[in-house]
C-alpha positions as CSV (number, residue, x, y, z in Angstrom):
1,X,99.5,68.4,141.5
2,X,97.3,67.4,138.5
3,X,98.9,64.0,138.0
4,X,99.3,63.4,141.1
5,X,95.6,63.6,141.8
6,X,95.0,61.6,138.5
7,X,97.9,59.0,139.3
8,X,95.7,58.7,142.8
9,X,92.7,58.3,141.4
10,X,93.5,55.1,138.7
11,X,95.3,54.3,141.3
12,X,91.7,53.9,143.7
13,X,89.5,53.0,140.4
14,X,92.0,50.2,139.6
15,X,91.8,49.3,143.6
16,X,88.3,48.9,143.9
17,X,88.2,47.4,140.3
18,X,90.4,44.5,141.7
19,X,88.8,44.0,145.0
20,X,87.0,40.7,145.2
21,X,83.4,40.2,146.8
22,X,83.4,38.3,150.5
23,X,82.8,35.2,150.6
24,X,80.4,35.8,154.0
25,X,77.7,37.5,151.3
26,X,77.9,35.2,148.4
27,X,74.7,32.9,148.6
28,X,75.0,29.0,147.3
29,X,73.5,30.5,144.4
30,X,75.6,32.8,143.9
31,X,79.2,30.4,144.2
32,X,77.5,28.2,141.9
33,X,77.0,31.5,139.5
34,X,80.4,32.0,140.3
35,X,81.5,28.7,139.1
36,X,79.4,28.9,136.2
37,X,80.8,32.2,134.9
38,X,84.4,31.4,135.3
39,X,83.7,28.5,133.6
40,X,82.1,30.4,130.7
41,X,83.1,34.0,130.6
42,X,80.1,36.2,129.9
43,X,80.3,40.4,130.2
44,X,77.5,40.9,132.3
45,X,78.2,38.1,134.9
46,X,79.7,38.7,138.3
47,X,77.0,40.4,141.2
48,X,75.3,43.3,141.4
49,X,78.6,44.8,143.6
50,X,80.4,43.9,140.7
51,X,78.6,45.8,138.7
52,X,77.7,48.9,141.0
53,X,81.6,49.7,141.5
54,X,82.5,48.9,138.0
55,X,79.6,51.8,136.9
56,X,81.3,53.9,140.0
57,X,84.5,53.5,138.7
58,X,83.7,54.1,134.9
59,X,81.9,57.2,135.8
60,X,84.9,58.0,138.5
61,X,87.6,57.8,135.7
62,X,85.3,59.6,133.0
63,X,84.8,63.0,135.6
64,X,88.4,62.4,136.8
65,X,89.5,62.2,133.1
66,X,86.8,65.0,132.1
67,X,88.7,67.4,134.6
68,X,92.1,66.7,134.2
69,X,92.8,65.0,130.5
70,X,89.6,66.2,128.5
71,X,90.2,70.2,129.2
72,X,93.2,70.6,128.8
73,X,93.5,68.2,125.5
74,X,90.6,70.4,124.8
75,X,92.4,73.5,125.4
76,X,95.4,72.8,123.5
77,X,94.1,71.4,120.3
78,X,91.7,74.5,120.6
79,X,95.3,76.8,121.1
80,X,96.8,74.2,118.0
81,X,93.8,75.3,115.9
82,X,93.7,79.4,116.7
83,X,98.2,78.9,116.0
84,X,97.5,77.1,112.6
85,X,94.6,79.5,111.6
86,X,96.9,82.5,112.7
87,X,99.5,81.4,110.4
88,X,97.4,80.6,107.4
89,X,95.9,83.6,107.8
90,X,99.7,85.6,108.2
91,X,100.9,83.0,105.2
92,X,98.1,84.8,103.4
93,X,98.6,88.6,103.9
94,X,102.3,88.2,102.8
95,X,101.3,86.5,100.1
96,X,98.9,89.8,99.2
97,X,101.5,91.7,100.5
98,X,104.3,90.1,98.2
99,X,101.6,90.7,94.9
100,X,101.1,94.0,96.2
101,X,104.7,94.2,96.1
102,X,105.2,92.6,92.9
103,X,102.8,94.7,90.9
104,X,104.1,98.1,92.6
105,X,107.8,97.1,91.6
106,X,106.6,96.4,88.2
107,X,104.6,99.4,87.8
108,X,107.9,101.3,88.7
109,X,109.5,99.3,86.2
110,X,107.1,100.2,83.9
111,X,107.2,104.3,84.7
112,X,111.2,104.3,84.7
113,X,111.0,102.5,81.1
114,X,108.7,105.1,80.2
115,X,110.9,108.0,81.6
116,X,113.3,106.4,80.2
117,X,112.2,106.6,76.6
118,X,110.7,109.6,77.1
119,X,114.5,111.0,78.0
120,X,116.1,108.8,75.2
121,X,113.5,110.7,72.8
122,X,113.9,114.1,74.6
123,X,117.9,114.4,73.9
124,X,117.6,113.0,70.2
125,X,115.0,115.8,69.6
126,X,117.9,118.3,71.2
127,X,120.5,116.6,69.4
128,X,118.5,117.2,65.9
129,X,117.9,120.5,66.8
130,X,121.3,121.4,68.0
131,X,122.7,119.9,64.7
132,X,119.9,121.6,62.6
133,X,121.3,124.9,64.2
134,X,124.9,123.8,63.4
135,X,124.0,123.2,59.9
136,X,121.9,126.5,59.6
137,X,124.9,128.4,60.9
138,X,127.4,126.8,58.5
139,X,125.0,127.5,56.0
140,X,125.0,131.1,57.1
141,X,128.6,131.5,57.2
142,X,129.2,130.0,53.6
143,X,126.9,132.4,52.6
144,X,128.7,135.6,54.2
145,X,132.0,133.7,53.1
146,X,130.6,133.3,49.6
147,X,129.2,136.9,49.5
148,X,132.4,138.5,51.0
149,X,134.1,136.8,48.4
150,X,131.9,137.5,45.2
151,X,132.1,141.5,46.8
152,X,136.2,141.1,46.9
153,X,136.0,139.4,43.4
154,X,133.7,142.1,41.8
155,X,135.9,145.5,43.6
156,X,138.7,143.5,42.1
157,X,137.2,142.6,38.7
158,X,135.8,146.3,38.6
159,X,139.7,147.9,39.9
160,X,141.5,145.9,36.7
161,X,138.2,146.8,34.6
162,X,138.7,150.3,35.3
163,X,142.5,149.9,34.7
164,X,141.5,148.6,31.0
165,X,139.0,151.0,30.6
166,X,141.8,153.9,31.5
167,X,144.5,152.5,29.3
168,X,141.8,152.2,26.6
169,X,140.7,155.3,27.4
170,X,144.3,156.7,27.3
171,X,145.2,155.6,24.2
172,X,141.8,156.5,22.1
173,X,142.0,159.9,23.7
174,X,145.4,160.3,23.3
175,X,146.0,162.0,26.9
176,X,147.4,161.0,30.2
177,X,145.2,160.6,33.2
178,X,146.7,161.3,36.6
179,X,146.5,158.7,39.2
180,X,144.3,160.6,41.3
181,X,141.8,161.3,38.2
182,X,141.9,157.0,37.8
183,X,141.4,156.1,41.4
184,X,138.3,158.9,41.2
185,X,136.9,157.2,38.4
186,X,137.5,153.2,39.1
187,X,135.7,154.1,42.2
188,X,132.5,155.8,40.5
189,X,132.5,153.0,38.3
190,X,132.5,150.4,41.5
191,X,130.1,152.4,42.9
192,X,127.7,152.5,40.2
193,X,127.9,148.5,39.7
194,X,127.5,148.0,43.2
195,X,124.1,150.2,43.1
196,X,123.0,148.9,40.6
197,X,123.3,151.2,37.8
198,X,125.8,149.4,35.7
199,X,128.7,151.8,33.5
């Protein structure tokens, strides 16, 4: 409906723009005007007709174009403008969003190398603990082992000590001592080293 109206009205701007001025009201004066101006074109010549329907028809085409061409050009380079300024400004939070992003992923970066670390020095602590325990224990054992050992070693030495000591005895006393009389005494003897009080 809108061009049509605007097609209609060039349509009667060019119409009236092309209609030529009788001949009945043109004055002698006015052909030889006429004949002056086509013979040297000027802007302002042509009759005051002429000019009143060429002011008509200017201001006809600038309300025609005002209503139909101006407001809505208007209107859409307005709607261009608010589209544009909607996407800078939605270019621009996910560009905040994105460093938002970016420093939260690196912060988690950061806290997961930390933990990380933190873990790595956690189980070597354990590990130098656990083998510090290891090693205590070994140490403990050797010791029992060794112990056990020097215990075995000194009944032992004591038992053939004792067997000496009754053979000696034996022979410098000249008398036989029963079994039960040597066992008696190998273990008083064994007894005394191991409190302490020597032979």
């Amino acid at each position: 409906m809108a061009k049509i109206t605007l097609f209609g009205a060039f349509a009667l701007v060019l119409l009236v723009w092309c209609m030529p001025v009788g001949a009945e009201g043109a004055s002698p004066g006015a052909a030889a005007h006429e004949t002056e101006a086509k013979a040297e074109p000027n802007l302002f010549s042509g009759s005051i007709a002429d000019s009143l329907w060429t002011v008509v028809a200017f201001v006809t085409l600038v309300v025609v174009l005002g209503i139909f061409a101006w407001k809505p050009l208007l209107q859409a380079l307005d709607a261009r403008q608010n589209h544009i300024t909607q996407q800078l400004k939605s270019a621009e939070d996910s560009r905040q969003r994105a460093e938002h992003m970016l420093v939260d992923y690196k912060q988690q970066g950061q806290n997961l190398v930390r933990k990380a670390t933190e873990e790595a020095q956690r189980h070597h602590q354990q590990t130098l603990e656990q083998t510090r325990e290891e090693i205590l224990a070994l140490r403990r054992r050797a010791h029992e082992e060794i112990e056990s050992a020097q215990a075995t070693a000194m009944e032992e030495l004591w038992k053939q000590t004792g067997d000496i000591v009754l053979r000696v005895g034996s022979e410098v006393l000249g008398r036989t001592v029963s079994p039960q009389d040597n066992q008696r005494l190998i273990e008083e003897a064994v007894a005394r080293v191991k409190s302490g009080g020597g032979l």
